[in-house]
N, C-alpha and C positions, 0 to 999 in steps of 0.2 A: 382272314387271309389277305394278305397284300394282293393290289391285283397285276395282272402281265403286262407288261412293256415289252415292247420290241425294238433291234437295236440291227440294223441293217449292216449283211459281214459277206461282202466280195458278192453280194447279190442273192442271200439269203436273210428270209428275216429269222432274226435268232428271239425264241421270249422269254424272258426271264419277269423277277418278283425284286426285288428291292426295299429293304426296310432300312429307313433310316436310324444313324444312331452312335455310343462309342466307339472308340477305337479299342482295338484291333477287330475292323470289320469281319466275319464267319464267310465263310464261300463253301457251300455244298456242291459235287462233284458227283451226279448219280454214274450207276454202272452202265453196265451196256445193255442198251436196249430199255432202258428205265428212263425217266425221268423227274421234274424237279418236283410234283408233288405227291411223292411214295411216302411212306408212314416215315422212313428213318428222315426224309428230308423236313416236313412238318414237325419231328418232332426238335430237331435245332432249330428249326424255323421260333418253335413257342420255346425253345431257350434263351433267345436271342433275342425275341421282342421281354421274357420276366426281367433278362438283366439290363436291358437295355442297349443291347451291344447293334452295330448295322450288321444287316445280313442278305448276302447274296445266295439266290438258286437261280436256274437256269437249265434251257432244254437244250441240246447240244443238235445241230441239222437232222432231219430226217426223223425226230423224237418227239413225243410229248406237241405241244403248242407250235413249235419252229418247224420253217418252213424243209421244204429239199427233199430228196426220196433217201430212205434210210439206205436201202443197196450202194448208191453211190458214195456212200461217207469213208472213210478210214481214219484210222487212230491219229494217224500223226494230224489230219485235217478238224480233227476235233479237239485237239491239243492247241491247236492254233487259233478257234473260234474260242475257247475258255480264254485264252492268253490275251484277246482282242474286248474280249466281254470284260474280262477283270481290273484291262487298261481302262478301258473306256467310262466305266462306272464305279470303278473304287479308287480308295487314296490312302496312304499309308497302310500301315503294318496287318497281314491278313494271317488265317489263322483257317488252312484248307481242311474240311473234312471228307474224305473222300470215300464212297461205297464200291465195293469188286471194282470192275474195272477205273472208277472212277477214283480208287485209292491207287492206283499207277499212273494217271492221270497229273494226282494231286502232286507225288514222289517229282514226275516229268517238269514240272511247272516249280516245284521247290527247286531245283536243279539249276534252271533258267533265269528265278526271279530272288535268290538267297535276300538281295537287300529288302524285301519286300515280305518275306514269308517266317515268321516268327512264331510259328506251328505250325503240326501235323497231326491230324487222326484218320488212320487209315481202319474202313470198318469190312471186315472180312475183306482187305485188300488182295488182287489179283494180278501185280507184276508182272509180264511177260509171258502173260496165261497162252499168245500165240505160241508159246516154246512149248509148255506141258500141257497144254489144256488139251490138245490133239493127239488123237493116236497117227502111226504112221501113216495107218490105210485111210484115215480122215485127211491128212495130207495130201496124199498123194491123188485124193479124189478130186481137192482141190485146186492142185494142179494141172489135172485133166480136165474140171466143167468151169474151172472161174469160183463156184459156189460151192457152199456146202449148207441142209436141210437138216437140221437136228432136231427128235424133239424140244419139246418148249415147258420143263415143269411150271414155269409161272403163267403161263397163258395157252389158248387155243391155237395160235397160228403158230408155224414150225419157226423155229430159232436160225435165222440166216447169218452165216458166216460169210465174206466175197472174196475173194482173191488178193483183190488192193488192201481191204483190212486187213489180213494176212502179212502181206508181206510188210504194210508200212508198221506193223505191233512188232517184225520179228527188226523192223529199225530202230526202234527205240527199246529194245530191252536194257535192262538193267542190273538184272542177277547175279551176270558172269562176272562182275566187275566191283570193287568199291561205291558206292554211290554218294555222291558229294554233296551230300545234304545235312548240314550243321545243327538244324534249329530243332529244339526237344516237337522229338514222335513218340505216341500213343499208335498200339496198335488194337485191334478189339477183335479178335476170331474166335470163331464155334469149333470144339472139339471133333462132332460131327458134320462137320463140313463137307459135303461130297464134291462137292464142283471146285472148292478152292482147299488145299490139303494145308494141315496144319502146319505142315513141313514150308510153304511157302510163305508164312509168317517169320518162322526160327533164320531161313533164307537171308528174308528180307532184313532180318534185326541184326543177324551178322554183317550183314555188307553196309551197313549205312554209319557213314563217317561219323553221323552225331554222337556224343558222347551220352547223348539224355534221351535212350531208346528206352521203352518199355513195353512188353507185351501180356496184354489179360486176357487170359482161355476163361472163354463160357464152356463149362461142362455142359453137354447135351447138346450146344447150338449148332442150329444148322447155318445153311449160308445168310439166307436172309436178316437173321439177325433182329427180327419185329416184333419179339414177344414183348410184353410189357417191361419183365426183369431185364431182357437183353438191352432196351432204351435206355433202361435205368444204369445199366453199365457203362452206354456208350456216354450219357449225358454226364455221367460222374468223372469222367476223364476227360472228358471235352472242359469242363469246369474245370479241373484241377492245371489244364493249358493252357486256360482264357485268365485264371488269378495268376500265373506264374510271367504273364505277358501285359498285362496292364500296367 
């Protein structure tokens, strides 16, 4: 495993991993509340060192290694540390993979960076999940305490939602609209997806300008996406985006 580096962003240290290597460098994107070494990121991680390609991950404030308190974060402010991390350590043509929230992440940054971003794979991506991921009454609690306590299927402490993440996810959605991202998307979702609905894949493939959208249902899969065959899907599209861009 490459080891962490830190890279100092408006007074936070951010850490990331760094492997050198060909172009079009790989940039992993975890979800929310994840970070850079969960299984789907390790497993592009050992793609990317078999073919030789360079490959970025990285913890996003308040996550994993880097510094800051997770409450304080919001999307758009983590939109901004990826955008600063991806200047400041890569060079030419990249090739985003992005997990749930960090596949909205990835779409937000293709948007911003077209001459730079020459793929996409979004793995159980989660687009504007501030719009559907909430019920009313989870709104509206939100509203009144600032916070919102959810359970947490993947860990022991409760799932915190803030207010300012809230509103800054419901600034950058994308759904309602066309989405002005050119460069061929791969998208990878679980039929049984409970947290992110399969309908938010079909969503997403209609609105995106590209002409070279594709999308692969894993029967059975759930959100995470970690099983061995589920890897074996995601890694086989990510290849088939990495030979089409070399």
């Amino acid at each position: 495993m490459t080891e962490p580096h830190y890279l100092d962003f408006a007074g936070t240290r951010l850490a990331y991993r760094y492997r050198d290597g060909a172009s079009p460098t790989l940039v992993f994107l975890p979800g929310y509340a994840s970070d850079m070494d969960g299984t789907k990121a390790l497993a592009v991680d050992a793609f990317a060192e078999a073919r030789g390609n360079a490959m970025l991950r990285f913890d996003y404030s308040g996550t994993g290694l880097s510094g800051g308190r997770f409450e304080d974060r919001t999307l758009g402010g983590w939109l901004d540390q990826s955008l600063a991390v991806i200047d400041a350590l890569t060079d030419g043509p990249l090739i985003l993979i992005g997990s749930s929230m960090g596949g909205w992440l990835a779409l937000l940054i293709a948007r911003q960076s077209p001459e730079r971003v020459v793929g996409l794979v979004g793995i159980a991506a989660a687009p504007d999940f501030t719009a559907w991921g909430y019920s009313a009454e989870e709104k509206a609690a939100l509203r009144a305490d600032g916070r919102l306590e959810q359970p947490n299927p993947y860990g022991d402490a409760p799932q915190l939602t803030t207010l300012g993440f809230w509103r800054s996810g419901e600034s950058l959605r994308l759904l309602d609209a066309p989405i002005p991202v050119d460069c061929p998307v791969r998208l990878v979702h679980g039929d049984a997806d409970a947290d992110v609905p399969v309908d938010i894949a079909n969503r997403t493939v209609r609105q995106l300008r590209s002409a070279d959208v594709q999308l692969t249902i894993i029967k059975g899969g759930e959100h995470r996406l970690s099983q061995g065959h589920e890897i074996a899907a995601i890694l086989r599209v990510l290849a088939e985006i990495v030979e089409t861009t070399e």
